[in-house]
Structure formats: structure tokens, C-alpha cells
N, C-alpha and C positions, 0 to 999 in steps of 0.2 A: 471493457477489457477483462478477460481472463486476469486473476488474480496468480495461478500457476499453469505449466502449463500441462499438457496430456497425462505425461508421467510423474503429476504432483509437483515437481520443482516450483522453484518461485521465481517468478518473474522479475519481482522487486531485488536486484542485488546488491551488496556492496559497492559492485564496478561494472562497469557497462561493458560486455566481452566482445563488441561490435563494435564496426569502425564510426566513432564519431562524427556527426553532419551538423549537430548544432548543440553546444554545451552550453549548460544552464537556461533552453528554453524552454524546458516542462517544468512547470511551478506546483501544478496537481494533477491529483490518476485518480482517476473511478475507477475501481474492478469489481465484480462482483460479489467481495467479501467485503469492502472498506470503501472512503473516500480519505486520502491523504494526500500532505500538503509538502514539499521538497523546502527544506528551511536548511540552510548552513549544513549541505551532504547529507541530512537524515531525513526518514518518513515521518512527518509527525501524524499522527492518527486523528481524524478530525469525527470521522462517524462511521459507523458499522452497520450493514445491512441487517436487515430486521430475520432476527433468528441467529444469528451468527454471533458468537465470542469472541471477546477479544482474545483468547485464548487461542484460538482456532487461527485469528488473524495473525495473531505472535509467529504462532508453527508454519504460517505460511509467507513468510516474509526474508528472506536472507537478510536484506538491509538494515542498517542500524536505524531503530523506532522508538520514537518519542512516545509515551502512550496516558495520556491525561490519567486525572483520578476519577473521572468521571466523563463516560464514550457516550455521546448519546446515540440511539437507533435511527437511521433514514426514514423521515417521513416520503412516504410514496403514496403519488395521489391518482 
């Protein structure tokens, strides 16, 4: 998944602006900048794609984000 979409926005919001079909069954999201994990209404930041900040992930995230002291990078094999 797109991490934002066309025009930059972020896909990860606060609130879901669409009519809900099943709440609370997305646990985790891969997108192409991060993999996070939905704990108690927030993203917790679990890994970052290789090249990417966390910085970068921050600006693209609306949603409230948990964010370690230490992200590590996706291995990709």
C-alpha cells in the first residue's frame, strides 16, 4: 500500500473518513515507507523501509505514532 496518496496526503489518519465495514480488524499496514502496528488507536512504528527516515515517515503520517528509540530498516531479500 501507498503510504500517501497521489497528492502527498496521508493515508494513515486520525479517523477513518469512510463508512466503516469492520472495526478493529486491521492489526498491521505495510506501505511503502514503514510497517506498523494499530495498538490502543495509534501507529506504532515497527520498521522502515530501507532508505527512508523516520523523519520522512513522521511528515507522512496524520495518525498519532508511537515511534521507538530505535526503527530498525526492512530486510529485503
Amino acid at each position: 500500500m501507498m503510504h500517501t496518496n497521489r497528492a502527498g496526503a496521508s493515508k494513515l489518519l486520525k479517523q477513518c473518513s469512510l463508512p466503516l465495514t469492520g472495526v478493529n480488524c486491521v492489526k498491521k499496514i505495510v506501505t511503502n515507507l514503514a510497517v506498523l502496528e494499530i495498538r490502543e488507536g495509534k501507529f506504532h512504528l515497527l520498521e522502515r523501509a530501507p532508505g527512508v527516515s523516520v523523519e520522512e515517515i513522521k511528515k507522512a503520517t496524520e495518525g498519532d505514532m508511537i515511534i521507538p528509540a530505535n526503527v530498525p530498516e526492512m530486510i529485503l531479500a
